[in-house]
N, C-alpha and C positions, 0 to 999 in steps of 0.2 A: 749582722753587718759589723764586721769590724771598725772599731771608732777611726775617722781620720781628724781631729781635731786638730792635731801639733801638724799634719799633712797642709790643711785649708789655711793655717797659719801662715807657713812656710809660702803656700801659691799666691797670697796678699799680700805677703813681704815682699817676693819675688818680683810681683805685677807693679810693688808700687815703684822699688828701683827701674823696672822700664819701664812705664809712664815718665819717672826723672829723666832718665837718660834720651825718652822718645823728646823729650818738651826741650832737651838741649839742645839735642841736634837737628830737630824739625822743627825749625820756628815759625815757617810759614804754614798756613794750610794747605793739604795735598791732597791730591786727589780729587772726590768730592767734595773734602770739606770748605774749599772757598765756595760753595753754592749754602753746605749747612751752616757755617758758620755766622755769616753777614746776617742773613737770617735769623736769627739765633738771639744777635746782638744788639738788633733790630725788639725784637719780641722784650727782651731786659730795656729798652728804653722806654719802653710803653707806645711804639710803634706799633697799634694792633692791627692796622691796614695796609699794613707793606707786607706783599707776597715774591719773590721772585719766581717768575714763570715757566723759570726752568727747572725750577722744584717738581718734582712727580710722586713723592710721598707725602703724606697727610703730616700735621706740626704736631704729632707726638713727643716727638725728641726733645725740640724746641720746649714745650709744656715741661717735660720734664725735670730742665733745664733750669725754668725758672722756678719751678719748686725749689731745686736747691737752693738756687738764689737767694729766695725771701725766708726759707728756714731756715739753711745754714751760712748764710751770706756769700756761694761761693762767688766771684765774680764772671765776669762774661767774657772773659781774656779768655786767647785760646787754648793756652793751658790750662785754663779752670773748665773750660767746655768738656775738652777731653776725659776731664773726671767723672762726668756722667755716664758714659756706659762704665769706666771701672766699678763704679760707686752700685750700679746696674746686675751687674759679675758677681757680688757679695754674695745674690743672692740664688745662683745658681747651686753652689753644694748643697744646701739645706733643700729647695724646691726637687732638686735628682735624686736627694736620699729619700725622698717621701714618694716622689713616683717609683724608683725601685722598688721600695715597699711595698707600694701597690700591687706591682706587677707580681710581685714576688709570696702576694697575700702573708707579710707580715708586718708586725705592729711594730712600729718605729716613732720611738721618744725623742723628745729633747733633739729633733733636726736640724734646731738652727742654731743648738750648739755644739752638738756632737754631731756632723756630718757624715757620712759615710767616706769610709778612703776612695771605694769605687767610685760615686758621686765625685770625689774630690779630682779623683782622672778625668771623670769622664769634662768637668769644668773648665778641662785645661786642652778640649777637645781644637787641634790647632787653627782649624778656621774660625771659627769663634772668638780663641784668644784671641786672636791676631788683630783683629778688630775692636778687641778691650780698650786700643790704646790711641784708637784715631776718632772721632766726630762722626760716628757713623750709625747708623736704625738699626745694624743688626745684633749687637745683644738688648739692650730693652725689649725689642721685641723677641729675642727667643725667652729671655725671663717672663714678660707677660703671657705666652701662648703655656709656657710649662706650670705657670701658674693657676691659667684656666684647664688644662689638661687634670690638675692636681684636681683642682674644687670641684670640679665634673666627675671625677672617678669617686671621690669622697661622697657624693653625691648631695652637693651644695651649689644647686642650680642656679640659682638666683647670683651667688658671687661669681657664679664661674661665667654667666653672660656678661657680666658689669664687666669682669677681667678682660673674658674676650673682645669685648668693645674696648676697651682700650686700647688693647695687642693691632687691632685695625687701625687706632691711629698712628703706627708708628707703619705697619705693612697692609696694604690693603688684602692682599691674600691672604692676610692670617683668618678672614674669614673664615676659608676651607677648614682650619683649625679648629673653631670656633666649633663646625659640625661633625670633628673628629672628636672632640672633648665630650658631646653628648650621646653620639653613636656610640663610643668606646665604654662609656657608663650603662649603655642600654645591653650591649652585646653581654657584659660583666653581670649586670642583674640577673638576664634571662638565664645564664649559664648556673648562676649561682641561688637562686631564690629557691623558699621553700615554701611546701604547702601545709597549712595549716591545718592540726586536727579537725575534719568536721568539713573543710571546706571544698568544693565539686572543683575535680581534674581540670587541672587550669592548660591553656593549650602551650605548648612546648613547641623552641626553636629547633629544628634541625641542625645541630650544630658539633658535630662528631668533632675528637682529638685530630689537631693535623697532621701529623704524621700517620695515622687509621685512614687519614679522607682518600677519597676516591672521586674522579671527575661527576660522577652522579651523585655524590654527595652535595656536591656545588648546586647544580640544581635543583636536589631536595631544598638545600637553604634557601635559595633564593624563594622559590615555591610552598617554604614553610613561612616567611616573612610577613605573608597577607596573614595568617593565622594570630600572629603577636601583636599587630598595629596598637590595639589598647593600650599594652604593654608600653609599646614603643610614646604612642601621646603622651604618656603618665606625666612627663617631668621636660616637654617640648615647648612651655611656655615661654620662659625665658629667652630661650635662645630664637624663637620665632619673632620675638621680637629685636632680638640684634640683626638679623637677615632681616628683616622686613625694614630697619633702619639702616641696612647697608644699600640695600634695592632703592630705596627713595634717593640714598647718596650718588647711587651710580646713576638712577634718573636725572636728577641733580647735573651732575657735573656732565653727562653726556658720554657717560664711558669708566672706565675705577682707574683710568690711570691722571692725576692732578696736571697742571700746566701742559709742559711739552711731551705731546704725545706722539711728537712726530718719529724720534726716535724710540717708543714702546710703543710700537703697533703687534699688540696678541699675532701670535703667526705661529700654525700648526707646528710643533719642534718637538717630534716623536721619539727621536735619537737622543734627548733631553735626560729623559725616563733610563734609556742604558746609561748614559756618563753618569746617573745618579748611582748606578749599580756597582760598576768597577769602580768608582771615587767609595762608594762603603766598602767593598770589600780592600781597598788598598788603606783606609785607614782604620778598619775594625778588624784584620785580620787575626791579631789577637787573640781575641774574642771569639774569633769563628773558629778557630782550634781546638780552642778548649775543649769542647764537650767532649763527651764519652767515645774514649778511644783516638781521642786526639787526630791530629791532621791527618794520619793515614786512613782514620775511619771515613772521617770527614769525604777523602776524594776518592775512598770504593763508595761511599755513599752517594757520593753526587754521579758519579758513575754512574751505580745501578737507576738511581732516579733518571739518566740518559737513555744507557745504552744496555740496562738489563736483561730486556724482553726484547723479542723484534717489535712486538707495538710500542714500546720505548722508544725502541731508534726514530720508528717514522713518526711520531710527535715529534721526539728533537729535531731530525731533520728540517721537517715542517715550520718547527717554530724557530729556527737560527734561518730558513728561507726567509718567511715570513720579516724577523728581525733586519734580515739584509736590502730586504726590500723596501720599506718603511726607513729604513738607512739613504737610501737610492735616492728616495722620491721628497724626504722632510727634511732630509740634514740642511743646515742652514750656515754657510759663511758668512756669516755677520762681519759687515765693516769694521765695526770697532774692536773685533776678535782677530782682526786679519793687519790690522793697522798699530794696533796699544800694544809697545812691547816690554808697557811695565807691568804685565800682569803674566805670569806662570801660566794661565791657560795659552796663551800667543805662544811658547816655545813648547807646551805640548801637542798644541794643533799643526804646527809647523814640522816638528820633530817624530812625531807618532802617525798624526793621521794624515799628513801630508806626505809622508816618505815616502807613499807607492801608489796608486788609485784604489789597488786593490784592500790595504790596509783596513779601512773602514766595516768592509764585507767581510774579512778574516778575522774579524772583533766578533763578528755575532756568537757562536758557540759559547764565546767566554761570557759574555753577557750573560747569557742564559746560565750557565754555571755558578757565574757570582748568584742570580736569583735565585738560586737549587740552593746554594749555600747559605744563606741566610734563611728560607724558608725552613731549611731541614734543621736550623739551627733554636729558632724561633718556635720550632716544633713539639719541643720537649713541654712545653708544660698550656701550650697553647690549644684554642681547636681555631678551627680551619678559619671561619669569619673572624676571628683577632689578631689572624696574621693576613689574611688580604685585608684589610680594614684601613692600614695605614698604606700600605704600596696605592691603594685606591683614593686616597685621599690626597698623595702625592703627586699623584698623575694630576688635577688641575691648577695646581701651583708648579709643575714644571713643564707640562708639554705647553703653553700659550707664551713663554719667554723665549724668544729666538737667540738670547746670548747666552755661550758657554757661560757660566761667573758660579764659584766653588759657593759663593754665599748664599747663591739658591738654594744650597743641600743643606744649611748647616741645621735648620728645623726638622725636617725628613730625617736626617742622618742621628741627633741627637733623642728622639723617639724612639729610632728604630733600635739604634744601641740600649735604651731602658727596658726593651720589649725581650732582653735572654735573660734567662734563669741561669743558676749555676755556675755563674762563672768560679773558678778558684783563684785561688790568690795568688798564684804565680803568674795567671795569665795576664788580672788588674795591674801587677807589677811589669807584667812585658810593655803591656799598653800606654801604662806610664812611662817608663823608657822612651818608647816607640815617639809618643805625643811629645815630649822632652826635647827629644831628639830634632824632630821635625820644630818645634818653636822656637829652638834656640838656631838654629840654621835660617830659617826663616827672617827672624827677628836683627839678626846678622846681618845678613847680604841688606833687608832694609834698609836699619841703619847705616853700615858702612861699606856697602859696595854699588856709592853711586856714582851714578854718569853723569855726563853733562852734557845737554845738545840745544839747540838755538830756542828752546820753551824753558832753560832751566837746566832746577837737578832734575835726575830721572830717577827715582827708585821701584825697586819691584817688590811686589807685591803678590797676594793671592787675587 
């Protein structure tokens, strides 16, 4: 991995002049943060029994918050709030250069000073940043989930459940993470362990290369699973007990979502799963090029994986039917989707999925394609169970949220980008461009392309 140190330099300078310029010109709290804020300010007073009801996240942030406080003295003003996820972001390149590693089965030194450039991109991933700079849960909590992802792969169980329980209090779903961090260390053993001179045939996962697999391969694995269980116990302590402490919490409170549940009531959101797919392929496009033989290969390949064989066709057929119908019956116009016009998803629901009825149904094939794409991508050095491992663990952190919102993706999405091999350097460079591009536009129109209507300023947002 080519060093990006003077890179990661540069993205901290960059980040800390817009934090300055965000704290100029946004003085008030927006958004959510007149709910995280008060709160916040509250908890720095020594207030430890004031909760606002409208709260639906656990006081991670908060916690956080005051750490800085009482270590580095920061204050509880809202521009010093703001600095906790920056201060958060720091530690994004060093944690992505060590899971690329991972992924990558190489040995990577010195991470948290010499970061990787790839890592250094991938940090500046634009829905993430964008949130570096406002009172918001979601980077702490993608640093704490990438953190337990790390300690789980390294196979340091014990830190990586303390991690995970943290990652929970800032998202309650990072749970599923929680049991992505340990599956993914158990799938990486089985794959990779050896057997000792002298010691009796120990039973083997069925777990062919994915691009090799075949649909009976699937339920060889599934059907080889009972065989491994030992296996799989080995190192399930830890983490049985952060679920077993999450299960008491959700007994506890009556439900995982905190205060006002009236507006998060879990609601089947099956279409959830596709916007997760075309939202990666439109921001890793990059990346999906890359491999061997570049973009022309890439869409005879997704082709063949279509439309090769005629048993080809009638699976695709079948599953873009299927897709459009699960479209039909689970799409969800959420009120505050159809109403908040400071958020980027309200003019693409308006603008794309609303231009025609049919629209929606005319999406499936490509859905499927985005998936064909990344699977075939993810292939190259993968077997089959490590690349559905993560789309599986995605699916219950995105089909029970009935609101479009990009920040659902940015955990799923930041995974799934560590899970290719091979990238080259020209494509890391497009990507960076690409991310560039999209944050400083972004970051733009926030800042200074705001409206005014009888609530205020208006600005948009992701």
């Amino acid at each position: 991995m080519s060093s990006g140190t003077i890179p990661a330099v540069a993205l901290a300078a960059a980040n800390i002049l817009v934090i300055k310029t965000l704290n100029e010109i946004v003085t008030e709290p927006y958004m959510d943060e007149p709910f995280h804020v008060p709160q916040a300010q509250a908890y720095c007073r020594g207030e430890w029994d004031v909760w606002d009801p409208k709260l639906t996240t656990p006081p991670g942030l908060y916690a956080l918050s005051i750490v800085l406080n009482r270590v580095f003295m920061f204050k509880c003003t809202l521009p010093m709030l703001r600095l906790t996820p920056l201060v958060a972001s720091l530690a994004l390149p060093p944690l992505l250069t060590l899971l690329l590693g991972i992924t990558r089965r190489e040995r990577v030194r010195d991470a948290w000073t010499r970061p990787s450039l790839e890592a250094v991109v991938l940090a500046a991933f634009p829905v993430a940043w964008f949130f570096t700079f406002l009172y918001y849960t979601e980077l702490p909590s993608l640093v704490f989930v990438l953190a337990t992802v790390v300690a789980g792969s390294k196979g340091h169980h014990t830190l990586a459940a303390l991690l995970g329980a943290v990652s929970c209090t800032f998202r309650q779903t990072n749970i599923v993470w929680v049991l992505y961090a340990y599956a993914a260390n158990r799938l990486s053993y089985l794959r990779f362990r050896r057997v000792q001179h002298g010691d009796r045939p120990l039973a083997t996962l069925h777990d062919p290369p994915a691009a090799e697999a075949t649909p009976a391969d699937l339920v060889k694995a599934c059907v080889s699973v009972l065989q491994v269980i030992p296996a799989l116990l080995e190192t399930i302590a830890p983490y049985a007990a952060v679920l077993g402490g999450f299960a008491a919490f959700v007994v506890w409170n009556g439900g995982i979502v905190l205060g006002d549940k009236s507006n998060h009531i879990p609601t089947l959101h099956v279409p959830q799963f596709y916007y997760f797919l075309g939202f990666s392929a439109i921001f890793g496009w990059p990346v999906l090029i890359s491999g061997k033989g570049g973009p022309v290969q890439l869409a005879r390949d997704i082709i063949g994986r279509m439309f090769g064989t005629k048993q080809r066709l009638v699976v695709s057929v079948a599953l873009s039917a299927f897709i459009a119908t699960t479209v039909h019956f689970f799409t969800i116009h959420h009120p505050f989707l159809l109403a908040d016009n400071r958020h980027y998803t309200f003019y693409v629901w308006r603008r794309v999925f609303m231009l025609h009825p049919a629209v929606p149904y005319l999406l499936s094939p490509f859905y499927l394609a985005c998936g064909w794409a990344w699977f075939l991508r993810m292939s190259y050095d993968r077997t089959l169970l490590q690349v559905l491992l993560l789309p599986l663990a995605a699916l219950p952190t995105l089909l029970p949220t009935p609101l479009l919102e990009p920040r659902y993706f940015i955990i799923p999405y930041v995974l799934l980008r560590t899970q290719i091999v091979d990238v080259p350097a020209w494509a890391v460079a497009l990507e960076g461009l690409w991310y560039a591009a999209i944050n400083a536009a972004t970051m733009y129109v926030f800042l200074y392309k705001e409206r005014f209507g009888q609530d205020g300023v208006i600005r948009f947002m992701w």
